[in-house]
N, C-alpha and C positions, 0 to 999 in steps of 0.2 A: 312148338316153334316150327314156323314152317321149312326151315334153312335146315334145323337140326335134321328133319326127317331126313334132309336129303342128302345128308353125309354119305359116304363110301358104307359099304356094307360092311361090318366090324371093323370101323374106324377108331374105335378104342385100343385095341389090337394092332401093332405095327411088326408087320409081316418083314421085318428085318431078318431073322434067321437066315432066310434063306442070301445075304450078302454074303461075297466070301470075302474074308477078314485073313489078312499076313500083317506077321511078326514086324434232374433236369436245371443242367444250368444252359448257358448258351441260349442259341435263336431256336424256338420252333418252330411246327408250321411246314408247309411245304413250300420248295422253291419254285422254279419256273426258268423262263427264257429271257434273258431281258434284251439291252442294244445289240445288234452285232451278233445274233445267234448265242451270243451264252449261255450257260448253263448252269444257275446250282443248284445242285441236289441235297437234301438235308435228311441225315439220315442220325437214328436212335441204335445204340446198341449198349449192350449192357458192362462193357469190359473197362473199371473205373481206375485202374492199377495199371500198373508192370506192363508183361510181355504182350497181354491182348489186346488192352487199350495201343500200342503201339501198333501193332497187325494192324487194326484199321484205319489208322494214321496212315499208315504204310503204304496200303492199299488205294487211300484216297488217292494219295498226292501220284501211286504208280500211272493209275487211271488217268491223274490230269496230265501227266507226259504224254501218256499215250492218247491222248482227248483233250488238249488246251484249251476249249473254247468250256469245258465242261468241271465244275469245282465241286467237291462232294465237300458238306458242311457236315460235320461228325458231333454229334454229340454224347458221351458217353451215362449211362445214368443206371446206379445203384439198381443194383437185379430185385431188391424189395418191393421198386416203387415203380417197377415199369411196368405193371397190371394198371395201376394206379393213373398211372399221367398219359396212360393210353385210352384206356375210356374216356378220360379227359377229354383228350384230342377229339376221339370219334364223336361225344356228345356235343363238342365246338363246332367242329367239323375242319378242325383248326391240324390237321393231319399233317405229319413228316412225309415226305415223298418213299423212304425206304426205312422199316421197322424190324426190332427182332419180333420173331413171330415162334409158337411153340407147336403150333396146329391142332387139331382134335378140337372142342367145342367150342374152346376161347377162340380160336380164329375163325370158329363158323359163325359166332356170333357180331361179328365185326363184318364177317363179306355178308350174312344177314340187312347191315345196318347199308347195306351199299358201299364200304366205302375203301375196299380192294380190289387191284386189277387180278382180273384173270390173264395169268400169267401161260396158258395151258401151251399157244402157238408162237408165244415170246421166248422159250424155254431154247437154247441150241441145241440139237439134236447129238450133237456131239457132248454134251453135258448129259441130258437124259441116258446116252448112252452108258456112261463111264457110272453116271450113280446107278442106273437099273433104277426098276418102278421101285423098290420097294421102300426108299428114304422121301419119297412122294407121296406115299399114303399118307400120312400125319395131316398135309397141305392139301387131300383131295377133296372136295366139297361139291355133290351133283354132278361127278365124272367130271370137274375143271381143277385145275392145280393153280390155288392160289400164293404158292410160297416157294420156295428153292433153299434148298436144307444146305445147313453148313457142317452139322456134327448129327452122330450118333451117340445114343447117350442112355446106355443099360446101367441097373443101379444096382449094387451090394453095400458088403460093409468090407470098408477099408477100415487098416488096423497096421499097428507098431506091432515090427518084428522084435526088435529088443524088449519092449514091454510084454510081451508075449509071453519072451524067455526067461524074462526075470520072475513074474508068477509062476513060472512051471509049467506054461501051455506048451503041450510039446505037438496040437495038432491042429488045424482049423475047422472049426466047430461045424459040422454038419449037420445037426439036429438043434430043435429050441432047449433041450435039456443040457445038451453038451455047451450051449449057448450061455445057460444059465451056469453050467459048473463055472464055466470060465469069467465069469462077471465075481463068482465066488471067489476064485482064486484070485484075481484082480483085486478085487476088494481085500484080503489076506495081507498082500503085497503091499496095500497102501498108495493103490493106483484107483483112480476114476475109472471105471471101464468103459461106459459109454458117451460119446460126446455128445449133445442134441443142442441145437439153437433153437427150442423154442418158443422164443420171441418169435418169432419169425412168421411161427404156423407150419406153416408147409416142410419143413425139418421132423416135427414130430408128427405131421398125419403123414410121410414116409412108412414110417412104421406099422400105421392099418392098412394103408395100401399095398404094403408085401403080406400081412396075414391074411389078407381080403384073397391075394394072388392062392394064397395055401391052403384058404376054406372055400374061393367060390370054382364052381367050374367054369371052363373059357368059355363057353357061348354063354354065362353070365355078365361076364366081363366085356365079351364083345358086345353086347347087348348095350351099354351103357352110353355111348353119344347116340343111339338112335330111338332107344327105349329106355329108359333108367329102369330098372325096377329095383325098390328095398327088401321085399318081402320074402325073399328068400332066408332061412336060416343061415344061410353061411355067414351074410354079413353080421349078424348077433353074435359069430359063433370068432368070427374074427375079433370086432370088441373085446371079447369075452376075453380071448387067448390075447389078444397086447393088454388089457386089463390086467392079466393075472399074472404078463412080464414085469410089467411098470412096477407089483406088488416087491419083486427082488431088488430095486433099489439099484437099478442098474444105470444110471443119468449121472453127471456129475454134478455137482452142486450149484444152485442156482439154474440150472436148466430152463425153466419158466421164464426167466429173465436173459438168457445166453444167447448173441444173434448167433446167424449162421456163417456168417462171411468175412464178418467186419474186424479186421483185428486180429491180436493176439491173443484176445480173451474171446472172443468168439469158437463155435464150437470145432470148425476146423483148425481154427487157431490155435487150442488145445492138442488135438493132433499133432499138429503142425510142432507146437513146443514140447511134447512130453508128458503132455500133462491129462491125457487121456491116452486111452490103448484105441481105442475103435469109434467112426461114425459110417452110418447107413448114409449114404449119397451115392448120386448118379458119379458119371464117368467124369463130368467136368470136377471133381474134387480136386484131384490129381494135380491139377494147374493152381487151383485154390490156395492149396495145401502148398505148395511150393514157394509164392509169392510168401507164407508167412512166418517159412523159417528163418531162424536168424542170419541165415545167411544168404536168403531170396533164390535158396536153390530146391533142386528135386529132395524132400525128405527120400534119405538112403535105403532106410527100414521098413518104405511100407509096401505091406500086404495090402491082398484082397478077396477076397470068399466071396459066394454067393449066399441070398438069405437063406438059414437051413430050413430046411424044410421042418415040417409039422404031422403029425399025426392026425388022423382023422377028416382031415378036409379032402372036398374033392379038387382041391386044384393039381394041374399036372407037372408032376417032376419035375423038376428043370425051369419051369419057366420061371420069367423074368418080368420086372416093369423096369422102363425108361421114356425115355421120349425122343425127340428131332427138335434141334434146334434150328431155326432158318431164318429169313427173311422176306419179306412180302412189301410189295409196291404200293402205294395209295392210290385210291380211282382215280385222281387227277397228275400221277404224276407223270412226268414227262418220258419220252421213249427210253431214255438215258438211263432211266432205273433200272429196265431190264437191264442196260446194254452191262451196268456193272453187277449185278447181280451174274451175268453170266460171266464176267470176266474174276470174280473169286471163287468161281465154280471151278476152273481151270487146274489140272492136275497139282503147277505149280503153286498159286494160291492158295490150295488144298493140303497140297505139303508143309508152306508155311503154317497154315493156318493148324494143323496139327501138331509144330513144334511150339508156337506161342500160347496155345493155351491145351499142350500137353494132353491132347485127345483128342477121339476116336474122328478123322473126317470121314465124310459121307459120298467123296467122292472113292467106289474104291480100285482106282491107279495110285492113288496117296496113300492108302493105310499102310505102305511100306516104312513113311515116316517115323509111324507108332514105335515109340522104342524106350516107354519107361517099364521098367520090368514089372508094375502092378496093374498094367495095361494088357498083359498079356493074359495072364489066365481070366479077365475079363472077356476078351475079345472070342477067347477057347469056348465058356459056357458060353457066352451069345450066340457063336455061331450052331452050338448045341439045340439051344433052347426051342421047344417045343412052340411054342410065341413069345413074346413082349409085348407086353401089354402098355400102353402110352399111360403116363401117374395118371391115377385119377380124377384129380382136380382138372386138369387138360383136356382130359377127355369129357368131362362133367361140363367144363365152361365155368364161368367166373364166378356165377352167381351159386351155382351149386355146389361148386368147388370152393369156395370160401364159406359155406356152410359146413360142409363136410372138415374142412381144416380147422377152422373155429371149434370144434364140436369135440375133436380129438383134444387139444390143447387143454378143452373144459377138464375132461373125463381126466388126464392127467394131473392138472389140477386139483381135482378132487371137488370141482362142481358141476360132476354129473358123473353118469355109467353108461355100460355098453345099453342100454334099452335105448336110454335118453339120445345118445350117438346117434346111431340108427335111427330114431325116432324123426331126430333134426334135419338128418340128411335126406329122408322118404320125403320131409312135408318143403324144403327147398325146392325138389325135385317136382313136385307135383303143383308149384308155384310157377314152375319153368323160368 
């Protein structure tokens, strides 16, 4: 693919570290201009609930005060399906003027298709400032910045403190063996110990994507939105090692079947009610998990670790996978995309937009917002971390990235193994 080569150089890799971090229903389609100079914008975002779906309510209607001639059409849509009804669109050509966007291969493969503005000289410089390049990189594609990030978003495993305490865990597990005592001890207790929505997919290929982080080394890793390659051992060696987790029984029941969002029986829902001690997710959990306690507030009890680390891999100490979440204009959309796109870039916006859905923004004059206590020792290794690697499937792009998720899912299931895994994801790749 010719767009792909020309990704930023370790575009898989999102040079975040270096941030310094403190304490489809409705219309789609794009708008336009119609009598009288007006303006409306139709824009996708993923927040179907509570406190976020309201941020962008919030924000349309601030913007049309601030901009009357200009109405931002919001439609909210299920985070499963928005891979889904975005191809859609680009294969229509039937595009929303302003989208969530995730960056790394899925959005190269979309400004490939033509059908995002480059944003590179629309961008206020007073916004570039405040994020710094490095929440940029996700969105860079042949030295132009197609996107403008709203979150940062490093992934571990969040977990019940109380649940914790009542097995006996009296430490947070740094290693996969200490990993496993504590699913033992859980299990003792008569706790689920780990939550997984995999229905989903992309819940359970989390889990090879941080052994991947523990067996391959970073310029493997980087390598991946510009060159895939499978053939290295690590990736086997990673299979191998979540192969021979999944063997301890560590999911809670029904797993296979479990979403990841939706609910109360969903797997942060579990979390959320008690009914699991621990899930691996990114940073936006946090806000997830809040929306589904019974009382729609911050769960009080939760932790959060980084994934432990693993013996034998060469990946390096510390590091981390997450991603950037942002947004991105359509080729045809009107100036006004930018103009809001820079206006929730805005420290204030930013602020908000970190107490509504309870993590990390990307602008950093805002991360002083940040203020749930399982945010914090998140934010501590990040800014540690050696790199952050962007998930895999993001970085991979859609097509190979749902190979690789599909393929995890099997091997859980128990129709297929770590060769077969590997096997799937080399021959997607080499399909481009």
């Amino acid at each position: 693919m010719k767009m792909r080569k020309a990704l930023a150089a370790g575009a898989a890799v999102v040079a975040l570290g270096s941030l310094v971090l403190s304490g489809c229903s409705g219309t789609s389609g794009g708008g336009g201009e119609g009598e009288g100079g007006e303006t409306t914008l139709t824009m996708w975002h993923n927040s179907t609930t509570g406190d976020g779906k309201q941020y962008w309510e919030d924000a349309a209607a601030a913007f049309n005060e601030a901009n009357p001639e200009v109405t931002v059409k919001v439609t909210s849509i299920q985070n499963e399906d928005m891979d889904g009804k975005l191809q859609t669109a680009v294969n229509s050509g039937d595009m929303p003027d302003i989208f969530m966007a995730r960056g790394g291969g899925k959005l190269a493969d979309i400004v490939e298709a033509g059908k995002v503005k480059d944003l590179t000289d629309l961008i206020d410089d007073d916004v570039k400032t405040a994020f710094g390049e490095a929440p940029f990189s996700a969105f860079t594609v042949d030295g132009k910045i197609y996107g403008v990030p709203s979150a940062v978003l490093p992934g571990g495993i969040f977990y019940s403190k109380d649940l914790f305490a009542q097995a006996g865990i009296e430490s947070e597990p740094t290693s996969v063996e200490e990993l496993e005592d504590a699913v033992d001890k859980l299990k003792a207790a008569g706790i689920a110990p780990i939550a997984l929505g995999a229905k989903d997919a992309w819940p359970a290929a989390h889990w090879y994507y941080f052994f991947a982080v523990r067996a391959c080394g970073q310029d493997i890793i980087e390598n991946l939105s510009t060159s895939p390659d499978f053939t290295d051992q690590c990736w086997l060696d990673a299979a191998e090692n979540l192969n021979d987790f999944t063997a301890t029984e560590p999911f809670n029941d029904g797993f296979l079947t479990t979403t990841a969002q939706q609910g109360a029986n969903s797997s942060a829902g579990l979390l959320a009610n008690h009914q699991a001690a621990m899930e691996l997710m990114g940073a936006w959990d946090v806000g997830v998990i809040a929306g589904l306690t019974p009382d729609g507030e911050p769960l009080a009890d939760l932790g959060w670790f980084p994934f432990p680390e693993v013996d034998g891999g060469d990946g390096e100490p510390g590091a981390m996978m997450g991603g950037v979440d942002g947004y991105s204009c359509s080729i045809d959309s009107p100036a006004t995309c930018e103009e809001f796109l820079n206006f929730v870039a805005s420290k204030e916006w930013q602020e908000k937009y970190a107490d509504a859905f309870q993590t990390i923004p990307a602008n950093q004059d805002a991360t002083g917002a940040v203020t749930d206590p399982s945010l914090v020792p998140l934010m501590e290794a990040y800014s540690k971390a050696p790199y952050v690697s962007l998930w895999l499937d993001t970085a991979l792009g859609q097509n190979v990235g749902n190979a690789l998720n599909t393929g995890v899912v099997e091997m859980l299931a128990g129709q297929g193994d770590p060769q077969k895994l590997v096997d799937s994801i080399a021959n997607a790749a080499a399909r481009g």
